[in-house]
C-alpha positions in Angstrom: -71.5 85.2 -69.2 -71.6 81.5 -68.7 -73.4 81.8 -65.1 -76.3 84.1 -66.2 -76.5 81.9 -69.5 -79.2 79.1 -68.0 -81.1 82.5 -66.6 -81.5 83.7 -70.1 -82.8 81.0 -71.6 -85.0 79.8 -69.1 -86.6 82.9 -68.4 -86.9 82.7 -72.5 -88.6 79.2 -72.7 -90.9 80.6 -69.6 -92.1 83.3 -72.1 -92.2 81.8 -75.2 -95.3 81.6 -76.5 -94.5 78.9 -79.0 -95.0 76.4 -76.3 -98.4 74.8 -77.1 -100.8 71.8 -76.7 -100.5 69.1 -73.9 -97.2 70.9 -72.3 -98.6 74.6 -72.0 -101.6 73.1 -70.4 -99.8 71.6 -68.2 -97.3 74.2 -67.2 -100.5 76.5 -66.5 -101.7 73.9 -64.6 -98.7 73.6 -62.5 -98.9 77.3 -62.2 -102.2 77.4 -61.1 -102.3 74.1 -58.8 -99.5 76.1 -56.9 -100.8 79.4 -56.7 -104.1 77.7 -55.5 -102.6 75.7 -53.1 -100.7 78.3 -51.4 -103.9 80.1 -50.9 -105.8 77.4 -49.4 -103.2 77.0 -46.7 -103.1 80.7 -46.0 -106.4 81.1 -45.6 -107.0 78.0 -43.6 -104.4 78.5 -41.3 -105.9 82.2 -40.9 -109.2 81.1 -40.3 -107.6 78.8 -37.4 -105.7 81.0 -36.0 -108.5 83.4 -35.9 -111.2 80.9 -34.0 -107.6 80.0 -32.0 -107.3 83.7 -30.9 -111.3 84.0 -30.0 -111.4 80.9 -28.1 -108.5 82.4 -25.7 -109.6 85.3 -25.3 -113.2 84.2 -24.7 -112.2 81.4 -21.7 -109.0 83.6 -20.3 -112.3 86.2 -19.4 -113.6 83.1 -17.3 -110.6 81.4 -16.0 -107.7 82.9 -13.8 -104.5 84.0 -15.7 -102.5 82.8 -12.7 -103.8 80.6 -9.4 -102.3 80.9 -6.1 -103.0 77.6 -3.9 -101.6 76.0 -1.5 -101.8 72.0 0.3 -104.3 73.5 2.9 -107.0 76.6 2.8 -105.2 79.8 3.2 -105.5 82.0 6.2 -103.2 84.5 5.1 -104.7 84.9 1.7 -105.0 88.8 2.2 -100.9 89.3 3.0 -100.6 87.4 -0.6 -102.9 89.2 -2.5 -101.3 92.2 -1.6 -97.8 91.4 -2.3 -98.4 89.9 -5.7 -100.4 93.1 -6.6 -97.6 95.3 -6.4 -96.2 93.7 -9.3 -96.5 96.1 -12.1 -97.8 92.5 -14.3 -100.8 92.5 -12.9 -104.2 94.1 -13.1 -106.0 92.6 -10.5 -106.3 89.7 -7.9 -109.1 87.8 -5.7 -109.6 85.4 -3.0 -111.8 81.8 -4.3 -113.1 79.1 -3.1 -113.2 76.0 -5.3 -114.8 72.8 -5.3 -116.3 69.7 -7.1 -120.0 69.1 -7.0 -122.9 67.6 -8.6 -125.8 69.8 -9.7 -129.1 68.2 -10.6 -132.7 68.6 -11.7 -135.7 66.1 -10.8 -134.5 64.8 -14.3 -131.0 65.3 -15.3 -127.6 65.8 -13.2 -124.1 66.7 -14.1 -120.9 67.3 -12.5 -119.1 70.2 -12.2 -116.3 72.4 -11.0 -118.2 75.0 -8.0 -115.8 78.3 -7.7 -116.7 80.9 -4.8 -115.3 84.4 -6.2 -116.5 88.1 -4.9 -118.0 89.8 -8.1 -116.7 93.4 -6.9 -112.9 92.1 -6.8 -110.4 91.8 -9.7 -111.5 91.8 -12.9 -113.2 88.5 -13.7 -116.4 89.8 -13.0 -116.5 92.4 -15.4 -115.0 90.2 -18.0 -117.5 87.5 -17.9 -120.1 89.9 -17.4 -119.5 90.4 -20.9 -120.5 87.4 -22.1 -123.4 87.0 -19.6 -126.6 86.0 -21.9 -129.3 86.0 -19.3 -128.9 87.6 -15.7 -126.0 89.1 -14.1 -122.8 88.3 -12.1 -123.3 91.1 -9.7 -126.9 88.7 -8.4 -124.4 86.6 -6.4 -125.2 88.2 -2.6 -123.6 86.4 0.3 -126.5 84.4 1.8 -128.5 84.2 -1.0 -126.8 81.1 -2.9 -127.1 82.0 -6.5 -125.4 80.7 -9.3 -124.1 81.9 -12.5 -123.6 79.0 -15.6 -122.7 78.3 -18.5 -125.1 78.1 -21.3 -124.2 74.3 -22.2 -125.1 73.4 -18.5 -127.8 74.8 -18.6 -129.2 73.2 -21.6 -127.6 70.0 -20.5 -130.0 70.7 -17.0 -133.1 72.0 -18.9 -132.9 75.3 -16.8 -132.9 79.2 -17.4 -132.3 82.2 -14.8 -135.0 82.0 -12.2 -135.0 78.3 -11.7 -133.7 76.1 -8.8 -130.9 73.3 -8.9 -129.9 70.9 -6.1 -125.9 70.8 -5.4 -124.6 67.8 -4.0 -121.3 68.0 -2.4 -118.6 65.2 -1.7 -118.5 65.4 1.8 -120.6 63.7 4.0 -123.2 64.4 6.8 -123.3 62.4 9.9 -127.3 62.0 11.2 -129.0 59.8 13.3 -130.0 57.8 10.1 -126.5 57.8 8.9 -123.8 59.6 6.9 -125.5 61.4 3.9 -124.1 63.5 0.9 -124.3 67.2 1.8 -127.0 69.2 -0.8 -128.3 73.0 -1.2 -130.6 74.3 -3.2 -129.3 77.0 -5.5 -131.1 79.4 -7.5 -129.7 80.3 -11.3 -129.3 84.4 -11.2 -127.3 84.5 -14.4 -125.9 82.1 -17.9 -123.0 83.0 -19.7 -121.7 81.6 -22.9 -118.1 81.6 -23.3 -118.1 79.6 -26.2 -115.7 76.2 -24.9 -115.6 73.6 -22.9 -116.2 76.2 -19.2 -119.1 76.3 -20.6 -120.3 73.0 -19.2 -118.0 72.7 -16.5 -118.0 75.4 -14.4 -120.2 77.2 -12.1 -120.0 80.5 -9.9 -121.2 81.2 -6.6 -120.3 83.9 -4.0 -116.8 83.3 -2.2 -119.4 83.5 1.1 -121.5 81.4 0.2 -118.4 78.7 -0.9 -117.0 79.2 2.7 -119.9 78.3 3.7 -120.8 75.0 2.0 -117.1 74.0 2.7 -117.4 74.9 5.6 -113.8 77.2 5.8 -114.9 80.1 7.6 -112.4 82.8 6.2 -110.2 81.1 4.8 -109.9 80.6 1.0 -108.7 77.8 -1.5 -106.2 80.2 -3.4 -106.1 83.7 -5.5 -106.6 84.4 -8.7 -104.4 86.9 -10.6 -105.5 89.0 -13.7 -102.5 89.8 -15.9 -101.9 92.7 -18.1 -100.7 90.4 -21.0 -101.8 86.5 -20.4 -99.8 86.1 -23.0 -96.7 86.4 -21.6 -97.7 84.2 -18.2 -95.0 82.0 -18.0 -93.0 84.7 -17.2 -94.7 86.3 -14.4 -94.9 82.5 -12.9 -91.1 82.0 -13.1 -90.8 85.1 -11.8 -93.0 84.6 -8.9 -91.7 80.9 -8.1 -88.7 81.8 -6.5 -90.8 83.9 -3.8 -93.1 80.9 -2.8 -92.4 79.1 -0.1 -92.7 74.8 -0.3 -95.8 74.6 -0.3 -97.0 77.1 -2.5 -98.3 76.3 -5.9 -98.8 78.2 -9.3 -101.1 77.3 -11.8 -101.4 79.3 -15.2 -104.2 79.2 -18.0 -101.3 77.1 -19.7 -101.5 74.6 -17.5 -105.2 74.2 -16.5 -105.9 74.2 -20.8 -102.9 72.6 -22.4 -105.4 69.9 -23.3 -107.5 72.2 -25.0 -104.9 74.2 -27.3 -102.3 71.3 -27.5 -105.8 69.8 -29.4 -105.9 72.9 -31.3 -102.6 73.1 -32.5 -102.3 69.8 -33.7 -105.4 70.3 -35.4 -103.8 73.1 -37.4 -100.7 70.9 -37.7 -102.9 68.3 -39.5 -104.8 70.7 -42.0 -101.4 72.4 -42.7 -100.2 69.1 -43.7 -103.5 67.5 -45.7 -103.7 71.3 -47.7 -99.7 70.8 -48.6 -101.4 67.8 -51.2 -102.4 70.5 -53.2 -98.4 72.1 -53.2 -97.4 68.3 -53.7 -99.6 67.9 -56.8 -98.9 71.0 -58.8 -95.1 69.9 -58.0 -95.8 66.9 -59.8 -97.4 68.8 -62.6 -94.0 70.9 -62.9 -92.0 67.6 -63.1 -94.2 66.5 -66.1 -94.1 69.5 -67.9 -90.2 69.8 -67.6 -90.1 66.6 -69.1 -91.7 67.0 -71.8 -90.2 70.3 -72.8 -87.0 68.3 -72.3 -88.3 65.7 -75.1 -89.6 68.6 -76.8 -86.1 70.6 -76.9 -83.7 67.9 -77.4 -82.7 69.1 -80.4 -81.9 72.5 -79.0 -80.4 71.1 -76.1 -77.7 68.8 -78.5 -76.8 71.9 -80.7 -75.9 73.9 -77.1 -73.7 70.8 -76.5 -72.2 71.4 -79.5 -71.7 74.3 -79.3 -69.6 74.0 -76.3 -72.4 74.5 -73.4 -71.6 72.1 -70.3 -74.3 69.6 -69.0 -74.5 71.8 -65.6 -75.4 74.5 -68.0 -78.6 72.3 -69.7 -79.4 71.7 -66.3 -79.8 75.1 -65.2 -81.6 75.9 -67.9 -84.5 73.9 -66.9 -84.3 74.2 -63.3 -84.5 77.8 -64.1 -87.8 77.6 -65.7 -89.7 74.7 -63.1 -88.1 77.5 -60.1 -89.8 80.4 -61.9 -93.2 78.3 -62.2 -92.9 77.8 -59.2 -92.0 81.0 -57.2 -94.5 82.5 -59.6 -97.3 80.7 -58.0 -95.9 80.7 -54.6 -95.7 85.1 -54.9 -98.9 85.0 -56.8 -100.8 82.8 -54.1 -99.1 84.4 -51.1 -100.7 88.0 -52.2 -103.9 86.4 -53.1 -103.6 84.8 -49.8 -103.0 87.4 -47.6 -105.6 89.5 -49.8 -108.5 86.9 -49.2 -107.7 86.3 -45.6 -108.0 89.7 -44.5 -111.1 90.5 -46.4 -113.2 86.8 -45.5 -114.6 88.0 -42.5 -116.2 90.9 -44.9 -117.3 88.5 -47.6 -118.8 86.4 -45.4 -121.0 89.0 -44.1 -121.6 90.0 -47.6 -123.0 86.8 -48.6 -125.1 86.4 -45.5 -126.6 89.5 -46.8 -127.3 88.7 -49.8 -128.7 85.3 -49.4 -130.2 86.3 -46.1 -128.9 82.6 -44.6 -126.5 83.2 -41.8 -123.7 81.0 -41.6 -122.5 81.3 -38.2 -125.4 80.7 -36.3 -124.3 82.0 -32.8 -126.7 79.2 -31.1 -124.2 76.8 -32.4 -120.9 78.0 -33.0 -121.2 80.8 -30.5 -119.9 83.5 -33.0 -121.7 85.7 -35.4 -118.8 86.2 -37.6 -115.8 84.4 -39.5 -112.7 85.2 -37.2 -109.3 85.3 -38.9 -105.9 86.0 -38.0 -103.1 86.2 -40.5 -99.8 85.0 -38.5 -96.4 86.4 -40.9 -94.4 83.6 -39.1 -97.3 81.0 -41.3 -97.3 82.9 -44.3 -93.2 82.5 -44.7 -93.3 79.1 -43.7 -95.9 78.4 -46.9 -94.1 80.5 -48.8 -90.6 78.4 -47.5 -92.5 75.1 -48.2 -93.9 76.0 -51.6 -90.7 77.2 -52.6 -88.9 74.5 -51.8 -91.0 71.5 -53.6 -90.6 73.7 -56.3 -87.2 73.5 -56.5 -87.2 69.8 -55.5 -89.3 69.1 -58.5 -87.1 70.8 -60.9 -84.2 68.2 -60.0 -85.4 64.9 -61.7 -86.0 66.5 -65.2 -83.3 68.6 -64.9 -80.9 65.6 -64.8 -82.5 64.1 -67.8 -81.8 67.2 -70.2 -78.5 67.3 -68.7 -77.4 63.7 -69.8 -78.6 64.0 -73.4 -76.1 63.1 -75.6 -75.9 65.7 -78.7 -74.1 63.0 -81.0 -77.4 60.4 -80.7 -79.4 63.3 -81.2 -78.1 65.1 -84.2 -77.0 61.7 -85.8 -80.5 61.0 -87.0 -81.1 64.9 -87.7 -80.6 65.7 -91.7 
């Protein structure tokens, strides 16, 4: 009976509605603070992991899942690709040819990563192709020297499909007049917008016409690999490591863009952390009003001491009631949460409608919708988080009721 006795009474003080003035108002501000809070970092965190999950699977249609290379061009590039496609992880693979260049305009110039790929093989044709904006990826012919970019370089060039650009190569050209950089003009036969940073760094060519600026005949820089879960590309390159030989090096998305989501992430890590304020402050709020119901009730507390009721009891008591604040607004604000998240993409659209302003302008943030992604593992670790301050804020006021002393207190009661 003693054990469920602080239950009972502070689930009672928690529905009393005697409790009025300056204390309710702040117990229903703790209440809300919380349950607001809880939201907020939901729904944030959802939005982010929503852009998180459209930025990935926007740039893994662009770059390879897994890259093949090796110190020198490789010869035997077909005996490879035909290996590594009988693993059952993989959808497709092609031959590339890679290099660094300059492309310029009569005005503006800008550096950038050339790749040489075959538009028929693998699958990284047909997944860029669908985020091609203006002309197509299947316009790269061997011998023609087209060029398919991404939307930011050409804005950053001034150019659209139809229009020339100079390429200017590292390597050098030994004439009579001297050793010059090696150029070709290159025509644009397509833009794609990806929505990241390949937008403005890389370039596609055909794989011929690679080999032929680099001058490597038939041999290739490496092969790209198009898995049937990216996701789960570490694996496959573990896996695949202990068939290379010493020279043979694997490259994954992971690698090639750990600056990119290591950026993300901590982005998300930093929100998480400025939104848990909000948790901190209604915790605060739950320390107040637990102290003054503790001023309030000191005359209840001394006649429980009297009556034979143990400090660790008082204590309970009022931990019970700051827990079930608490808890309340952490439930109450996870279902609201999870509620709102799911349904923001919706209410965006709604209000776009309504106002007839869109948001997202796809020009800019190269999305026409609010993307969300509720992850379970975030919503328990707010939920975890919330529910702990809670019951860290409960500790400090509970201590106080428990060290009331019922003889100073009912000594000047008459």
């Amino acid at each position: 009976m003693k054990n469920i006795l602080p239950l009972m009474i502070g689930l009672r003080y928690v529905r009393s509605k005697q409790s009025e003035g300056f204390f309710s108002l702040v117990s229903a501000f703790s209440f809300g603070a919380m349950t607001l809070g809880v939201i907020a970092l939901i729904v944030v965190l959802s939005v982010m992991n929503g852009f998180d999950r459209e930025i990935k699977s926007r740039v893994l249609s662009v770059v390879p899942h897994i890259s093949l290379m090796q110190s020198v061009p490789l010869s035997d590039w077909r005996q490879k690709l035909a290996r590594q496609l009988g693993d059952p992880s993989v959808v497709s693979a092609s031959p590339f040819v890679e290099t660094q260049g300059m492309l310029s305009t009569e005005k503006r110039q800008q550096g950038v990563s050339v790749q040489g790929l075959d538009p028929e093989l693998g699958s990284t044709g047909n997944l860029l192709d669908r985020h091609m904006i203006s002309g197509s990826l299947s316009r790269l012919q061997p011998g023609e020297f087209g060029v398919v970019m991404g939307s930011l370089l050409a804005r950053s060039l001034g150019v659209m499909a139809g229009d020339s650009v100079v390429l200017t190569l590292p390597e050098m050209t030994l004439t009579p007049f001297g050793a010059f950089p090696r150029v070709k003009q290159l025509r644009v036969v397509g833009i794609y917008q990806v929505g990241a940073q390949v937008d403005s760094g890389i370039a596609f060519v055909h794989i011929a016409d690679a080999q032929t600026l680099k001058r490597n005949g038939d041999m290739v820089d490496g092969v790209r690999f198009t898995l049937v879960d990216p996701y789960r590309v570490q694996e496959v390159v573990d896996r695949w490591r202990t068939d290379m030989g010493p020279d043979g090096q694997l490259v994954s998305w992971r690698d090639s863009l750990s600056a990119l989501f290591d950026a993300i992430h901590m982005e998300k890590l930093v929100v998480g952390s400025l939104l848990t304020i909000i948790i901190a402050v209604a915790a605060f709020n739950i320390v107040a009003s637990l102290v003054l119901l503790v001023a309030d009730k000191r005359k209840d507390i001394a006649v429980l001491r009297a009556m034979g009721a143990s400090s660790g009891t008082i204590t309970g008591i009022f931990r019970v009631q700051g827990i079930a604040v608490g808890l309340s607004g952490v439930v109450l604000g996870v279902g609201l949460g999870c509620l709102l998240a799911s349904q923001l993409g919706a209410l965006v659209a709604f209000v776009e409608g309504v106002v007839g302003v869109s948001v997202f302008d796809p020009e800019v943030y190269f999305i026409s919708q609010l993307p969300t992604d509720i992850q379970w593992p975030d919503v328990l670790a707010v939920a975890a988080v919330g529910a702990l301050i809670s019951i860290a804020a409960t500790v400090y006021p509970a201590y106080r009721a428990g060290t009331v002393s019922p003889a100073e207190v009912l000594r000047y009661e008459h």
